[in-house]
Every structure is written in C-alpha cells, then in structure tokens.
C-alpha positions as CSV (number, residue, x, y, z in Angstrom):
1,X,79.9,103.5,93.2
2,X,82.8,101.2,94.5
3,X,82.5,98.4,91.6
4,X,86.0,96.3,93.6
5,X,83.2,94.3,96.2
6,X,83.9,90.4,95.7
7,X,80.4,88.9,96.4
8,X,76.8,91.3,96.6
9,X,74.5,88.9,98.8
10,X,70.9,89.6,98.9
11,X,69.5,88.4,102.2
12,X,65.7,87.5,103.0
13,X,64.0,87.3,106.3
14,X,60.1,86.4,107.4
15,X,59.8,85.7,111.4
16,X,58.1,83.0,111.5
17,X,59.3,79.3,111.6
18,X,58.0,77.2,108.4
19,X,60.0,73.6,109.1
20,X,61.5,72.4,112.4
21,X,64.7,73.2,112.9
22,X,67.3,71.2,114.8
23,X,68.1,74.7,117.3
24,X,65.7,77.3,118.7
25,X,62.4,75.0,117.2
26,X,60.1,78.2,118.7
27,X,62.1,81.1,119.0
28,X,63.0,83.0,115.3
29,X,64.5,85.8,116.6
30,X,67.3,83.5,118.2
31,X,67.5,81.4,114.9
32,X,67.7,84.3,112.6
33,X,71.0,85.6,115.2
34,X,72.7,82.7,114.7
35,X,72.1,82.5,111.2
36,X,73.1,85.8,110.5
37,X,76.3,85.7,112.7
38,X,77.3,82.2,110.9
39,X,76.9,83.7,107.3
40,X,78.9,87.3,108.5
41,X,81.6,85.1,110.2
42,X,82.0,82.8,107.1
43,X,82.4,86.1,104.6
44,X,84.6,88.2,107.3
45,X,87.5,88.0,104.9
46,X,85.7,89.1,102.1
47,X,84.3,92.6,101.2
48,X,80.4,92.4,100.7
49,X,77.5,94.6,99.4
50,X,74.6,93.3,101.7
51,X,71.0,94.0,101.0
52,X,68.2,92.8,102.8
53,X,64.9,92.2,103.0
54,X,63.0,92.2,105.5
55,X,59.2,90.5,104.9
56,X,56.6,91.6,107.4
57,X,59.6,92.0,110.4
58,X,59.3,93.7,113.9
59,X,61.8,96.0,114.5
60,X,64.0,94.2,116.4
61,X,65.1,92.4,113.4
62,X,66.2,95.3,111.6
63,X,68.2,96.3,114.7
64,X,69.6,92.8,114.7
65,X,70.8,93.1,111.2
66,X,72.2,96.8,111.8
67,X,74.4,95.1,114.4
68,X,76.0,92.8,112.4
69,X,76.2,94.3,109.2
70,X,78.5,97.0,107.8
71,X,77.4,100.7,107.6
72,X,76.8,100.8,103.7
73,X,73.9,97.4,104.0
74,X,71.0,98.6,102.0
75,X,67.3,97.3,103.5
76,X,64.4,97.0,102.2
77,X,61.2,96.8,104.1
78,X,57.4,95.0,102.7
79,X,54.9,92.6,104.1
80,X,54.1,90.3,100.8
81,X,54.8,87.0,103.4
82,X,55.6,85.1,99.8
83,X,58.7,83.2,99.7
84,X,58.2,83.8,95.4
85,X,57.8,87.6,96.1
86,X,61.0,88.1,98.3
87,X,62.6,85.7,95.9
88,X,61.8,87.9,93.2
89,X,63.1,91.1,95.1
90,X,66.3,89.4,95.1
91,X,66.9,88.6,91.9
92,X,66.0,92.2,90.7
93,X,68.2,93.6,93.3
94,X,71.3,91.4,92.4
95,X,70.7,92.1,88.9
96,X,70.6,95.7,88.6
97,X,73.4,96.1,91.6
98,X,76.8,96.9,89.9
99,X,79.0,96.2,92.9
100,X,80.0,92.7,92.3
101,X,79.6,90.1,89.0
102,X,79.2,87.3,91.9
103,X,76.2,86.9,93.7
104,X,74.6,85.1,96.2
105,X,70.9,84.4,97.1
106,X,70.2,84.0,101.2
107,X,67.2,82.5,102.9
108,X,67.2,82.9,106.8
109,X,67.1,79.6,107.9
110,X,70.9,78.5,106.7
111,X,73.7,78.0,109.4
112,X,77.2,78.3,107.6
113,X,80.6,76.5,109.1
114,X,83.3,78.9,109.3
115,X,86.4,79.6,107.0
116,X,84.3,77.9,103.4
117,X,83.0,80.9,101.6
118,X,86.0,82.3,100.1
119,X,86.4,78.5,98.5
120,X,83.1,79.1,97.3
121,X,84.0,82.2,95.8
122,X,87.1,80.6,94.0
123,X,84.7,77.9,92.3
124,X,82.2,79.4,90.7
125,X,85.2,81.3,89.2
126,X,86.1,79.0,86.9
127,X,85.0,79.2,83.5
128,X,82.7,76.2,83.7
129,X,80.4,76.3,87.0
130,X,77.3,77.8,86.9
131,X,76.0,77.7,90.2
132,X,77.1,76.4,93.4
133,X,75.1,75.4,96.9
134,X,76.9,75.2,99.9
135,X,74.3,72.5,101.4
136,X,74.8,69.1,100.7
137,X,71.6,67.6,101.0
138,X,70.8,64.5,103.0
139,X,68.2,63.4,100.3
140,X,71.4,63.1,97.8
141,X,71.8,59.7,99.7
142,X,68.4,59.1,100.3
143,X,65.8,59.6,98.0
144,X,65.8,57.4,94.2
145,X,64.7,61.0,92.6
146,X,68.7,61.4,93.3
147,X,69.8,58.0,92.5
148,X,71.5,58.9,89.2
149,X,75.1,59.5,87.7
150,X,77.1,62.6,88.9
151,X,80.5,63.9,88.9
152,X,82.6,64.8,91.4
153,X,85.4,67.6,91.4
154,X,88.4,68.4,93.8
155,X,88.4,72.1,93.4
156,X,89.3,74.6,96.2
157,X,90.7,71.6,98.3
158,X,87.2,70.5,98.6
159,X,85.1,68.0,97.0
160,X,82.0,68.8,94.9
161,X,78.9,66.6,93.3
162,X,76.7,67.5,90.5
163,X,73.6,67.4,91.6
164,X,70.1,68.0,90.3
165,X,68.2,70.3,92.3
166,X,68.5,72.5,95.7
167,X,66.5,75.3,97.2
168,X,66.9,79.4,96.9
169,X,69.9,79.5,98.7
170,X,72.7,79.5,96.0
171,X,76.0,81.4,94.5
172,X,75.9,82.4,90.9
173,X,77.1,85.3,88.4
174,X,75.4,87.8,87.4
175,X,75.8,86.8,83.6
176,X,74.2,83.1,84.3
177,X,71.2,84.8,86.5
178,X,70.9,86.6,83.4
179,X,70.3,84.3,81.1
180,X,68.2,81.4,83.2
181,X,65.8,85.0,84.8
182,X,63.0,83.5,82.7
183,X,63.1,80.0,84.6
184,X,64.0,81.6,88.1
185,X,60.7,84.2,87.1
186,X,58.5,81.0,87.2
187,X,59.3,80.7,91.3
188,X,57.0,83.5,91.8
189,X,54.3,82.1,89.9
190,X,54.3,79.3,92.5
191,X,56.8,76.4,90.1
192,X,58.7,74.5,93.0
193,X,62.3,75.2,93.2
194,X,63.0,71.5,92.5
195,X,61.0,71.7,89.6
196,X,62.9,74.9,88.0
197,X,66.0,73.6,88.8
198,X,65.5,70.0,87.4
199,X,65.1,72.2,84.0
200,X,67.9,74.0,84.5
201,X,70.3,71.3,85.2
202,X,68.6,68.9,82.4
203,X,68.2,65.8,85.0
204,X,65.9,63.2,84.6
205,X,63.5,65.6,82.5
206,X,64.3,63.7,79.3
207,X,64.3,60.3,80.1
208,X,60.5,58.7,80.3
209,X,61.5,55.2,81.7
210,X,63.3,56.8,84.6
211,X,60.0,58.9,85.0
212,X,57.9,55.6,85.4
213,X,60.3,53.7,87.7
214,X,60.8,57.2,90.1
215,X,56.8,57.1,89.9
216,X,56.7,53.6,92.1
217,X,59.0,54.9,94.4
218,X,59.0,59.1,95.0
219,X,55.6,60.1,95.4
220,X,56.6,63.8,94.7
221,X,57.9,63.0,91.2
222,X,54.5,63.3,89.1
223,X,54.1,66.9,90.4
224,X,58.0,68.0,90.5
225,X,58.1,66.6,86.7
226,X,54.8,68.1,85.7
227,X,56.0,71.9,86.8
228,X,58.9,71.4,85.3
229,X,57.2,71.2,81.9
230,X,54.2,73.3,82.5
231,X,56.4,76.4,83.8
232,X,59.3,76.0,81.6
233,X,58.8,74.0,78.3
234,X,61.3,75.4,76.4
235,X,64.1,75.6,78.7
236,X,63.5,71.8,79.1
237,X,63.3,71.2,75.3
238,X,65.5,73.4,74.0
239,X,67.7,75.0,76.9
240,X,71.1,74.9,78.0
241,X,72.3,72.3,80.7
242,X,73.8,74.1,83.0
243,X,75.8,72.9,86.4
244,X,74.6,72.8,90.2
245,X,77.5,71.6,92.5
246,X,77.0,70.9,96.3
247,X,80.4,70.5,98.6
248,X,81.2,67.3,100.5
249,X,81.4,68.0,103.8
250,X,78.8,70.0,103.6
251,X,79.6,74.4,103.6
252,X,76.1,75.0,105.6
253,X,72.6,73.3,106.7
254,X,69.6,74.1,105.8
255,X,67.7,73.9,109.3
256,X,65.0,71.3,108.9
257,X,65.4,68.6,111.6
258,X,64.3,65.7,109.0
259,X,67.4,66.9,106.5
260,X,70.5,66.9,108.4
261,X,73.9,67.1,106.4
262,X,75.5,64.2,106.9
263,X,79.2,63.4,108.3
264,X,79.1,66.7,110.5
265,X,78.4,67.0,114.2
266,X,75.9,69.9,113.9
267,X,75.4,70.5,117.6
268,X,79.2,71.0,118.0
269,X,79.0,73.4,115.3
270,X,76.2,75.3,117.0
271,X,78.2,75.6,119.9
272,X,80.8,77.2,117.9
273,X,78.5,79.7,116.0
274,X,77.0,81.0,119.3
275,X,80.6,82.2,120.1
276,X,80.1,84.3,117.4
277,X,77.0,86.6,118.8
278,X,77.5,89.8,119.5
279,X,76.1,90.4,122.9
C-alpha cells in the first residue's frame, strides 16, 4: 500500500436535492458534475486516495465519478438515504485507510474555487489547527449565535477566522478524528452538526447569560444548546477546545441559495467551473 498520498478524501453522494441551490435548482445530476469537477480541479496538484459513496445512486452517477476520478478511487455502494449513516461510512473509511494522516470529509453539494486546496493542506499542518472548512459562512455576519470574539490568522497567504460551528464538509488529521470519534459518533444518532461542533470548539456552551440573551434573538439556540449537552456531556464539561477555522474569501460554497459566501461573484465562478467538465 502506497502510504506517500497527501490528502485521502471520502466523498458522499444522494441524488436528490435537499436545499435550493443557486445553479441547477432541479437537476442533481448536473449539480453533482460541477461539484465534482470543482473539487478534482482544486486537488489536481495533489496526489489523492478517493473513496466514495454512493447512497441510493443510478448508475449514471457511478459513471460520472469513474470519469473524473483516477483509476485506484474505491466506491462504495448502499441505499441507507441518511445523511448520519454515510457520514458514519466516512469516518470509518478515513480512519482505517492508511494512505494519508490528512483527511477530508465531502458532501456533494460544495462548489470549490480553483488553486486553494493545497493552502488548505499547508494549514491544518501546523501543529496547532485542528480542523479547517473551506466555506465561510454567510451566517458568520449574520446571525447573533455568531456574534462573539474570534481570531484571525494570515497563514498560507490567506486569512482565517475561528469560528464556532460548520457542517460535514471539513479537513482534519487522522489523529484529531481520532480522538473527537465519540462526539462526531453522536451525528448518526441524529445530534445536529452545529450542536456537536459547538462542543467541540467550546463556544458559547459555558456561558448561561449569553444563552438567555441568544434565546430573544436565535430561535434555533434552545434546541442547538440542548443537543449539545444531551449528546455530548462530557466533551462539553470536561473536553478539550479544539480549533475550527474558515478562510476569508471564502475556499468553496455550500449551495443553498439563502447562504451565499460573501465578497465573491459566484455566478462568475460557475462559469469558470463549467470549463472544467469533461464532455
């Protein structure tokens, strides 16, 4: 087994459309192209161990992904239709793999600018990050469950924020998966990924006067702060903070029409990615 890979990426995929996206609202198929072709373009300089998973796909997506992907991609095939199921897949596969200590968990719905990935890479190298999202999230501006202190780093030639939360779609090692498996484990049993990563990252979990002012104001808070301590009790009493950093500019969008990242013209990029389709 060739051990020299520089990022293992496990990959999930369900065809059917869960949020409105800002391209292809009705077509999947087409979406899932162009997010595929983004991410492959975006890692075309480094040497990757794919796998993917494909939940409940028609064939043609399996023939998509044999298109773009190198010979030695591994697949896996089920029909669960649970985001915590795949999710679960993932984090088995890129624990047990032994091609790379750097990982990266991939939803389906992410389109990636070109040329950021390697900076990625070089991040969550350093001794002190523990994860990294390449999304920065429009509801960092926009939402008062955000509204606290953060830090920023130049690193890469990029900047980066601390931030509390993000979704499954994330770059870690495969010593920090690890050691937080038990908190990740808890997305299967239904805990919201805001939820398990507001315990991770130690944010607002501890502090009972921020609780009742976000309570006026973020109508989500009760439940997000609930599963936090019902799923994972003693990773919020007891556990280690560790560090979620998004990029400014934003690395990638998630593809829900309501959360746009800001200071990017998206459809420009779009225009872009489709060059990158292999007809």
């Amino acid at each position: 087994m060739d051990k020299n890979y520089d990022l293992a990426i496990a990959y999930r995929i369900y065809p059917k459309i869960s949020k409105v996206p800002p391209i292809y609202p009705e077509d999947k198929y087409k979406l899932s192209e162009l997010c595929l072709a983004s991410l492959v373009k975006s890692v075309e300089n480094l040497k990757v161990k794919w796998f993917v998973i494909f939940d409940d796909c028609p064939d043609s997506y399996f023939e998509m992904f044999r298109k773009y992907l190198p010979e030695d991609a591994e697949y896996i095939s089920t029909n669960v239709r649970s985001n915590g199921a795949t999710f679960g897949m993932q984090m088995d596969i890129l624990l047990k793999q032994k091609y790379s200590d750097y990982i990266y968990f991939a939803e389906d719905d992410y389109f990636y600018i070109n040329g950021n990935f390697e900076k990625m890479l070089s991040v969550i190298k350093l001794d002190d990050i523990d994860f990294l999202s390449p999304y920065d999230h429009l509801d960092l501006y926009t939402s008062t469950f955000h509204n606290e202190k953060y830090e920023i780093r130049y690193l890469s030639d990029s900047h980066w924020r601390s931030c509390a939360s993000t979704t499954m779609t994330f770059l870690t090692t495969k010593s920090t998966l690890a050691k937080t498996k038990s908190v990740f484990s808890t997305y299967i049993r239904k805990n919201y990924d805001s939820s398990l990563w507001m315990a991770l990252t130690g944010y607002n979990v501890h502090n009972p006067i921020r609780f009742i002012k976000l309570l006026k104001s973020h109508k989500e808070t009760l439940k997000i702060f609930a599963k936090s301590w019902i799923y994972t009790p003693l990773q919020v009493l007891f556990g280690k903070k560790y560090n979620l950093f998004t990029p400014i500019p934003s690395f990638a969008l998630h593809l829900d029409n309501k959360c746009m990242s800001p200071g990017i013209d998206w459809n420009n990029e779009f225009e872009k990615g489709k060059l990158w389709l292999i007809k």
